[in-house]
C-alpha positions as CSV (number, residue, x, y, z in Angstrom):
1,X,-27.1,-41.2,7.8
2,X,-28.5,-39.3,5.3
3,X,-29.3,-35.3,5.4
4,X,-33.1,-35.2,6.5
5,X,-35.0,-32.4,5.8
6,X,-35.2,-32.0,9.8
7,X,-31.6,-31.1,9.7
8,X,-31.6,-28.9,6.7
9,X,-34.2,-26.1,8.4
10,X,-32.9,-26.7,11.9
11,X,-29.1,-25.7,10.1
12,X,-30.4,-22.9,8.5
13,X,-30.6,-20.8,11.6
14,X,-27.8,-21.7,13.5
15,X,-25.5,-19.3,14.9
16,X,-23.4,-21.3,17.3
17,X,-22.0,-24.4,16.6
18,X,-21.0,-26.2,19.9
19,X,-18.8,-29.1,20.2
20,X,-17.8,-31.9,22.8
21,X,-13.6,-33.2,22.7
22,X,-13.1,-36.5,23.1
23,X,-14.9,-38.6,20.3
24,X,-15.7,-35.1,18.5
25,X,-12.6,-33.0,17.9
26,X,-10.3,-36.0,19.2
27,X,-10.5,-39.6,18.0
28,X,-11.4,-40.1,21.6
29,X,-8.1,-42.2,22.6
30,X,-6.2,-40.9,25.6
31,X,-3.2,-40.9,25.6
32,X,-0.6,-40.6,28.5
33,X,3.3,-40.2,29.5
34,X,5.0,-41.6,31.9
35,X,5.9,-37.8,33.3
36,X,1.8,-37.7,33.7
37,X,1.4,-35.7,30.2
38,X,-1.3,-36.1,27.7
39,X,-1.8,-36.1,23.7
40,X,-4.6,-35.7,22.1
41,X,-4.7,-36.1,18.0
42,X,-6.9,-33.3,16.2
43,X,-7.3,-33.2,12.4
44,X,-6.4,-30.4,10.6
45,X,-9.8,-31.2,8.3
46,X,-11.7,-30.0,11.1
47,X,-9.5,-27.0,12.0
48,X,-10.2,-25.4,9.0
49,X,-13.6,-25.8,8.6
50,X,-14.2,-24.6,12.0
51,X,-11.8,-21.8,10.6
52,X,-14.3,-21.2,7.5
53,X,-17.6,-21.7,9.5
54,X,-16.8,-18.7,11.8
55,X,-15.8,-16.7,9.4
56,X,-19.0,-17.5,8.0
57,X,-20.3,-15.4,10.5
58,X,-21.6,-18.5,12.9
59,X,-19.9,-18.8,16.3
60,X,-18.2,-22.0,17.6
61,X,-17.4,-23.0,21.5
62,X,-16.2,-26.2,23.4
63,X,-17.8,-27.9,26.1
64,X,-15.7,-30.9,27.3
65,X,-16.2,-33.2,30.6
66,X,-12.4,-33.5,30.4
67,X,-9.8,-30.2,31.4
68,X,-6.3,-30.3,29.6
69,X,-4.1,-27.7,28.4
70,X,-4.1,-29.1,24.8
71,X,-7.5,-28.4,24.6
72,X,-6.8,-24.7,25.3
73,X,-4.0,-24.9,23.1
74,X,-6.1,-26.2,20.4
75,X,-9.3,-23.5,21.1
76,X,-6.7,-20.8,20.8
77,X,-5.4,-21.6,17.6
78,X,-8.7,-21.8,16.2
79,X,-9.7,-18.4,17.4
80,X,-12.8,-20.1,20.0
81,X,-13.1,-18.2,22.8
82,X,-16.3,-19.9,24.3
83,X,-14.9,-23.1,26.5
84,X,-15.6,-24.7,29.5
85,X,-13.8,-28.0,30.5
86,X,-13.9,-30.5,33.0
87,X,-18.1,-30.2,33.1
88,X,-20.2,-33.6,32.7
89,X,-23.3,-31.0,33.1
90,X,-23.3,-30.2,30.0
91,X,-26.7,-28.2,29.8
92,X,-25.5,-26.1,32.6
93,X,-22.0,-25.1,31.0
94,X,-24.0,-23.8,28.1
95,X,-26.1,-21.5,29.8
96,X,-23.3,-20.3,31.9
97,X,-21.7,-19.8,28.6
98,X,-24.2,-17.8,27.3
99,X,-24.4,-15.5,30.2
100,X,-20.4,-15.2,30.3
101,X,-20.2,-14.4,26.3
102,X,-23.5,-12.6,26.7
103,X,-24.4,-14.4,23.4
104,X,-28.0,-13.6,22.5
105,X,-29.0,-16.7,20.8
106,X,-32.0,-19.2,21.0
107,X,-31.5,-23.0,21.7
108,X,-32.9,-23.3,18.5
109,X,-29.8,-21.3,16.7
110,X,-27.4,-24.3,18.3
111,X,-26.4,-27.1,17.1
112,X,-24.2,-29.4,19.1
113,X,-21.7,-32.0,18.0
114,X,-21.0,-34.9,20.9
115,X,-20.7,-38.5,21.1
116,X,-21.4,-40.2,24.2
117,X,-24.3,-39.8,27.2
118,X,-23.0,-36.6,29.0
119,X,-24.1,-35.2,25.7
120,X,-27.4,-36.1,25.3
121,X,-29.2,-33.0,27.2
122,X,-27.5,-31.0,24.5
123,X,-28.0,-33.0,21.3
124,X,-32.4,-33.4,22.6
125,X,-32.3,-29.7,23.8
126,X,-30.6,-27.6,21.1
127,X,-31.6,-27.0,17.2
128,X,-29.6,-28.6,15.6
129,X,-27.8,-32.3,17.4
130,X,-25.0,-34.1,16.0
131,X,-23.4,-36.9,16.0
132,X,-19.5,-38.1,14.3
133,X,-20.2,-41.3,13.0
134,X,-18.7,-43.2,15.4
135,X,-21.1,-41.8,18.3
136,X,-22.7,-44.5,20.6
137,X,-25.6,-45.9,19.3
138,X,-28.0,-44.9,21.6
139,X,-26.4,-41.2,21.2
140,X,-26.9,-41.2,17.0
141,X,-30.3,-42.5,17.9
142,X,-31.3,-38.3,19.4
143,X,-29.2,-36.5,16.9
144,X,-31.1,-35.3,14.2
145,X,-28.1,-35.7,11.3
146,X,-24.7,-37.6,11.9
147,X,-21.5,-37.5,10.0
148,X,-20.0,-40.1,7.5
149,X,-16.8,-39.5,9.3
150,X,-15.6,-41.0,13.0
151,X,-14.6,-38.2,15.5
152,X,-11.1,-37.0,14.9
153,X,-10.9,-38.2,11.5
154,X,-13.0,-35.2,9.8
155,X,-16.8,-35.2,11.8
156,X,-16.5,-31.7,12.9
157,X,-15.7,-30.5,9.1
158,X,-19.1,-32.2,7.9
159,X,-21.0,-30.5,10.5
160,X,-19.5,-27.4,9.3
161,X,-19.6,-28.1,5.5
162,X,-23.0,-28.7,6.4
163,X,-24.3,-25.6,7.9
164,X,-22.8,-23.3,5.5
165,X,-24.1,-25.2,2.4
166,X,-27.7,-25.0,4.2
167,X,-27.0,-21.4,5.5
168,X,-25.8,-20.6,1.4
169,X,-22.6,-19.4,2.7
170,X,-20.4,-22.6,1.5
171,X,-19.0,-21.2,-1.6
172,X,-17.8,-17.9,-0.6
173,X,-15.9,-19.8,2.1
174,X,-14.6,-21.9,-0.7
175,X,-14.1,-19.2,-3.3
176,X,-10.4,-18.0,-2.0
177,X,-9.2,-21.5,-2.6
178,X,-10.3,-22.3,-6.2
């Protein structure tokens, strides 16, 4: 889908990026032991731009309807500190997010990254919805820009590519590794 100018403006003020797990950060594939544990593949593509875009000065949190150590495995390494997991009520989670983090931003300075219908109320309600390529239809439908890539496989670095090329911040991000 290509860049509207929609998306442009509404990137241009965000401060928080927020994103969903499974189908986002995950190719959305569970996957299970026999002993009861679970794996989850991330892609390292989207660890660093998450990486990049908060040292870009823009904030990034997880809200997933699942709850899994991995996922707090994977937050940690990436330095986010804003997570809530196992909540469907997605809208909710945020505010209480907000509160907890006493983050003083507008609805209108987050964008959202999910994939499937617990994440609608976000992606209508926030600046800046988003969608990985491989979102469900009717979910691609309310975001206002969607990656090239699936979930997984790169979406979440778009979305950050994104913001910082619209926020002018891209190539001072860039500039350590040319």
């Amino acid at each position: 889908m290509p860049q509207t100018l929609p998306a442009n403006d509404a990137a241009k003020a965000i401060k928080l990026l927020m994103l969903d797990v499974d189908g986002v950060l995950s190719d959305g594939r569970l996957y299970f032991g026999n002993d009861g544990s679970e794996f989850k593949s991330f892609s390292t593509l989207d660890g660093q731009g998450i990486k990049m875009l908060q040292a870009s000065g823009v904030k990034v949190g997880i809200i997933t309807g699942r709850s899994s150590q991995l996922v707090q495995n994977r937050a940690s390494n990436l330095g986010i500190q804003i997570l809530k997991q196992g909540r469907e009520d997605k809208l909710t989670a945020l505010n209480e997010l907000l509160a907890e983090h006493k983050l003083d931003v507008d609805f209108a300075d987050i964008a959202y990254m999910g994939d499937d219908y617990p994440d609608l109320p976000l992606i209508r309600r926030v600046g800046l919805g988003m969608a990985p390529a491989n979102a469900h239809p009717v979910v691609a439908e309310h975001a206002i820009w969607q990656s090239e890539r699936r979930g997984g496989e790169g979406a979440v670095r778009e979305a950050c590519d994104f913001i910082m090329q619209c926020q002018g911040s891209f190539d001072a991000a860039l500039a350590p590794y040319l």
